[in-house]
C-alpha positions, 0 to 999 in steps of 0.5 A, a space after each residue: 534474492 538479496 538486499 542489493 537486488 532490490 530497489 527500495 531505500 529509505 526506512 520504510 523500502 528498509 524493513 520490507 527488504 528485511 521482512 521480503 527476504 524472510 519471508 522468502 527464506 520460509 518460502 511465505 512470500 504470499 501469505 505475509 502479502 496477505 497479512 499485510 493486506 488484512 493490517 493495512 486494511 485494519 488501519 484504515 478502518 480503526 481511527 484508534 489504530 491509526 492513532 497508535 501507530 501515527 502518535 509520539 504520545 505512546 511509549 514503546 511498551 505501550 505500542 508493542 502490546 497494543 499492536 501484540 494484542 490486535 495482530 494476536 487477535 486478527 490471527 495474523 502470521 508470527 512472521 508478521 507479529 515479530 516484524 510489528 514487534 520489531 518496528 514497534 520496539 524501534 519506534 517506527 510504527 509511523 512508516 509502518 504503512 510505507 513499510 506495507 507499500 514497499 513490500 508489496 513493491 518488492 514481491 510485484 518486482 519479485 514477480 516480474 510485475 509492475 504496480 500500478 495504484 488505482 483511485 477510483 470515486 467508488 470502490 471498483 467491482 471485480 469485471 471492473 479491476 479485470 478491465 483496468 488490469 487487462 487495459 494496463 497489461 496491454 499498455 505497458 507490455 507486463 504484468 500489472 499488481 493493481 493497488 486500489 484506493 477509493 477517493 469519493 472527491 473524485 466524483 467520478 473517474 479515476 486515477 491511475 499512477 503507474 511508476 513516474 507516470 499518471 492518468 488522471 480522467 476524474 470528474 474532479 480534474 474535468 471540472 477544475 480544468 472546465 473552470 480554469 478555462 472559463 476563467 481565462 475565457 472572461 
């Protein structure tokens, strides 16, 4: 699969091609979404990673060996230490969770999916994500990659974002509209 066949674009869309089409040639696809998913989900649960990767502050020495060491020590692929490295030495550690997202695009493309991001007020047990998974593959006819999130200020709900189109059935979106409502009802 070429660069051209995909449609991702930016820095970010960028340097997922890149890594997607190694990943490809070592025939790796699975593995490094796996990879990912575990740096990504480091991110999210360290507020000092986040702060190395989001900061102007540090060098680009400083983030190279930072990141070096954390990817060494969760025993990530060399595959993903040398691409980490590469974003790193090129000062683009800040797009470095966009870069996760497109990747995860171009393998749901690769796949002949369509990736459909979940926010959920709590996180979704397994029978639940069956059921929106099943839901969505009968909706739009193929089938879904769900990218789940957890927002506790949805209350209760969820939101479903698939391409240009959203669901949102939150409590939060229910209450705000009750309110508007009753504004105009005054």
């Amino acid at each position: 699969m070429s660069s051209e066949q995909t449609e991702t674009s930016g820095v970010a869309g960028r340097y997922a091609t890149a890594l997607f089409e190694l990943a490809l040639d070592r025939s790796a696809i699975d593995a490094i979404a796996n990879d990912l998913q575990q740096l990504e989900a480091m991110i999210n649960e360290s507020a000092d990673l986040r702060r190395l990767i989001q900061s102007p502050l540090f060098s680009r020495g400083q983030q190279s060996d930072a990141m070096a060491a954390v990817l060494t020590s969760a025993g990530l692929s060399e595959l993903v230490r040398n691409f980490v490295g590469v974003v790193a030495g090129n000062r683009r550690l800040f797009a470095l969770e966009g870069m996760i997202g497109a990747y995860r695009g171009i393998v749901a493309q690769h796949r002949g999916e369509v990736t459909a991001d979940v926010t959920s007020a709590t996180p979704l047990t397994e029978a639940q994500r069956a059921a929106v998974e099943q839901a969505l593959k009968q909706a739009i006819g193929s089938n879904v990659a769900i990218n789940t999130d957890v927002d506790p200020d949805l209350i209760g709900g969820m939101v479903v974002r698939v391409g240009s189109r959203m669901v949102d059935s939150s409590l939060r979106t229910k209450l705000q509209r009750l309110q508007l409502a009753m504004k105009g009802a005054a």
